[in-house]
N, C-alpha and C positions, 0 to 999 in steps of 0.2 A: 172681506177676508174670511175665509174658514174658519170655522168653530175647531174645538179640541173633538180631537177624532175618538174611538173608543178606547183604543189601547191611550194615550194619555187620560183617559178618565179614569181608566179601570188604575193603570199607576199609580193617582191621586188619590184613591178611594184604599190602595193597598199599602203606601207609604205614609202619608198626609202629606206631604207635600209633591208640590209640581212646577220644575222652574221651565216656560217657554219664553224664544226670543220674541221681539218684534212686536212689543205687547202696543206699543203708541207709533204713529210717526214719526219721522225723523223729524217735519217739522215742529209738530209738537214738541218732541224730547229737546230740541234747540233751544224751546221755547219756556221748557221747566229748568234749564239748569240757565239761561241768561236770568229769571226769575230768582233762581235760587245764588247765583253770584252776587248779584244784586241784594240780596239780604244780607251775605255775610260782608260785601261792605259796610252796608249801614250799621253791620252790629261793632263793625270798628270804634264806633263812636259813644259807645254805648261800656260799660263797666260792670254792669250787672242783669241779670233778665229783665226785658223789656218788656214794652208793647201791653196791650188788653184784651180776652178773648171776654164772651158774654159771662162769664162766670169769673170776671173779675181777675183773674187767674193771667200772668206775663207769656202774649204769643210765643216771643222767641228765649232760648232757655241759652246758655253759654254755660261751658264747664268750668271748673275750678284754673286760674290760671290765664285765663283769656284775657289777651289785653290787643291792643289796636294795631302791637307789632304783629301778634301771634293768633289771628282771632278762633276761638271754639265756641263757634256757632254751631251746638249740638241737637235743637230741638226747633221744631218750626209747627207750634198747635193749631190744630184747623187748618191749614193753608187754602183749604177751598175756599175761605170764606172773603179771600184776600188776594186770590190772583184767579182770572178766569182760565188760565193754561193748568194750572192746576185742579179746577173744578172738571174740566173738558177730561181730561184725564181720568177722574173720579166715576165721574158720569155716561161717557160719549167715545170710549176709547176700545180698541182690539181686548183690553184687560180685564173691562167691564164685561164683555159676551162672553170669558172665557170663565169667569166667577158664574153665571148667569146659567152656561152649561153645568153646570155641577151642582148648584143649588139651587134653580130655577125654577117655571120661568118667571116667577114673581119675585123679585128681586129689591134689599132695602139697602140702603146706607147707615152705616150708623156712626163712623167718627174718621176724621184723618190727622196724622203728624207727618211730619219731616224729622227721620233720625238720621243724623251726618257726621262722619269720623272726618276732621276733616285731618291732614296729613300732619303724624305724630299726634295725634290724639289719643286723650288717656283712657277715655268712655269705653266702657265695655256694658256689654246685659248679662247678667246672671242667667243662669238655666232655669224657665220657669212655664210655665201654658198661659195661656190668654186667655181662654173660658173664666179663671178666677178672677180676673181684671174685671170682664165682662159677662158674668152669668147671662145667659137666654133662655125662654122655656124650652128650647131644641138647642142640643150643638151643629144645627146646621148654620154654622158661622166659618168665614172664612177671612183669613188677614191677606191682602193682595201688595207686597213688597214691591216695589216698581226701583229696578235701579237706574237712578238717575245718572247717576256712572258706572265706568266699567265695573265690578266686583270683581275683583283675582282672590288668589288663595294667601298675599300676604295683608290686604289693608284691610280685613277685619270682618267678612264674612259671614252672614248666619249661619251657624253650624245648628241642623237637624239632629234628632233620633227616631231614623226611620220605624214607621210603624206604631211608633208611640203615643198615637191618638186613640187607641184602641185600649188602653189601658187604662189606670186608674188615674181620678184628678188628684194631682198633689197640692198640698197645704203649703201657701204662701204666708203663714204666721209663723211666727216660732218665739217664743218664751214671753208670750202677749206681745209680739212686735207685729205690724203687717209689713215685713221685710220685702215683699213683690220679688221672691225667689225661691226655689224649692231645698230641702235639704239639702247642707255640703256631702253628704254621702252620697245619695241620688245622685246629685251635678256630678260629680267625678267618675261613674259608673255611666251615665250620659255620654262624657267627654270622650269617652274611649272608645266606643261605636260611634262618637259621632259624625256626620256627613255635610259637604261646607257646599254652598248653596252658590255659586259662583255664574257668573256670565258680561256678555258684553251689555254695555248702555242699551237701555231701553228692553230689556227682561223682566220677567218680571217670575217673582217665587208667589206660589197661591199656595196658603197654609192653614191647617185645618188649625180650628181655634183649640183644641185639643195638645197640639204637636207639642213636646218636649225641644223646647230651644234655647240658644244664646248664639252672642259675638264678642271675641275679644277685643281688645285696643287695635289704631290703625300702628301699626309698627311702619307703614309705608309710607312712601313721598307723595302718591295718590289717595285723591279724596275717595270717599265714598258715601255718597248719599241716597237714602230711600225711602222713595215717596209712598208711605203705608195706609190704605185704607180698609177699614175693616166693614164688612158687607154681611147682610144676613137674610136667610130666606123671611119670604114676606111674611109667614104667617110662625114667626121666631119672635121673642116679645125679650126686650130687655127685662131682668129683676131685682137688677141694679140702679142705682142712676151713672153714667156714664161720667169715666174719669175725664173726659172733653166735651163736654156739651157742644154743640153748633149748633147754627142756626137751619142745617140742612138734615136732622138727624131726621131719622124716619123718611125719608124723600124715595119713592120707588122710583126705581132709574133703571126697571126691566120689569114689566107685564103691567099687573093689575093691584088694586089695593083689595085685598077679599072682606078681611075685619075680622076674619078666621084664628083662632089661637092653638100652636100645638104643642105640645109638651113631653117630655121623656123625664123618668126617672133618676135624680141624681141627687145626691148632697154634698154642699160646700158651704166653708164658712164664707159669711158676704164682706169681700174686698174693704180696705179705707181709701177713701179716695184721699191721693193726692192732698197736700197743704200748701204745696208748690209749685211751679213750673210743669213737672215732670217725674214720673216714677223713678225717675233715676237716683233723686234723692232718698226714696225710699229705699231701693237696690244697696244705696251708700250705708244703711244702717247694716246689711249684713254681713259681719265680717267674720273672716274662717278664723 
């Protein structure tokens, strides 16, 4: 399959974000949501987050409310580590080349989750960037959203602010809290330019780690689920430790391992990792 031509690069590079179809196949994509059905069964069974990732931490995360009528199954950490349609995806897929084109061609891994609305769900993401989650010596970092279902405009959509990778990092602290959200003045001044990221099953949104975003609740009777990994040029060094350890992190999965380090100019305060499941419990500390 064809790489991203110029003009969707140059788009990418002018907005921060780029959502193209057809990012896996159809067999594969059959083969991440029987995977992913398959999970929120078994989370029927289950009462509170479950499962173990290497850092001790519960794979799969359920929101407030979940119960075995109604399950919200909202969070699925690592999944590469735990179904190989999902690794294949990470690694070996149309989605992979098209990251690859834009920050390549040395190309690394460095974490994946499953975030899933599923129908009436309350989950929503605050408006916040991913660089503070994940500082690198270079922002050349990129999050690869894959939807695993359709995305429309009512069950709860990444909403962008075009362009806004280009600007300044916001502070996800506030009043000594690491709340993993930017100002409520910011977010609201966001929300009103902001641009909802929508497509059929098997799309995917490529997002600079930089971009100004959120999603709200699914208000819809369709699920929506996305398979998110985040990707970074080879010679980008985490300066964090990472709020998902895996056991794949660092793994080049386009070109070569140089040993190379490069760096740009920035200052932020450094992230608190998770004590949870999932950032969302942090998200839940801040309140308007």
């Amino acid at each position: 399959m064809a790489g991203l031509s110029d003009a969707q690069k140059d788009a990418f590079w002018r907005d921060g974000y780029l959502t193209i179809e057809n990012a896996v196949s159809p067999d594969l994509l059959g083969r991440l949501r029987d995977t992913f059905s398959g999970w929120v069964e078994e989370s029927r069974g289950h009462a509170s987050p479950y499962g173990e990732t290497i850092n001790a931490k519960p794979r799969f995360d359920v929101e407030p409310g979940h119960t075995a009528e109604k399950p919200g199954l909202r969070r699925v950490n690592a999944p590469v580590e735990v179904s190989e349609a999902y690794y294949e995806a990470m690694a070996s897929s149309h989605m992979t080349d098209c990251v690859a084109d834009l920050i390549g061609p040395n190309l690394k891994f460095h974490h994946s989750k499953i975030n899933s609305k599923l129908p009436g769900g309350a989950t929503q993401v605050k408006w916040h960037q991913d660089f503070p989650f994940t500082p690198h010596t270079n922002d050349d970092v990129i999050t690869a959203l894959l939807m695993v279902d359709e995305v429309t405009e009512e069950n709860g959509p990444l909403e962008v602010l075009p362009g806004s990778h280009k600007g300044e990092i916001h502070g996800l602290w506030h009043d000594g809290v690491f709340t993993g959200a930017i100002d409520d003045d910011i977010a609201a001044e966001c929300q009103e330019k902001a641009v909802r990221s929508i497509g059929p099953a098997g799309s995917v949104c490529l997002m600079h780690t930089r971009l100004l975003h959120g999603s709200a609740p699914n208000r819809s009777a369709s699920p929506r689920t996305l398979f998110i990994s985040v990707y970074s040029a080879e010679d980008s060094v985490p300066v964090s430790p990472s709020p998902m350890p895996n056991k794949f992190e660092g793994t080049i999965v386009r070109g070569i391992r140089t040993g190379r380090v490069r760096a740009i100019p920035y200052e932020i305060t450094l992230p608190q990792l998770p004590s949870t499941a999932s950032f969302f419990d942090q998200q839940a500390q801040h309140k308007k």
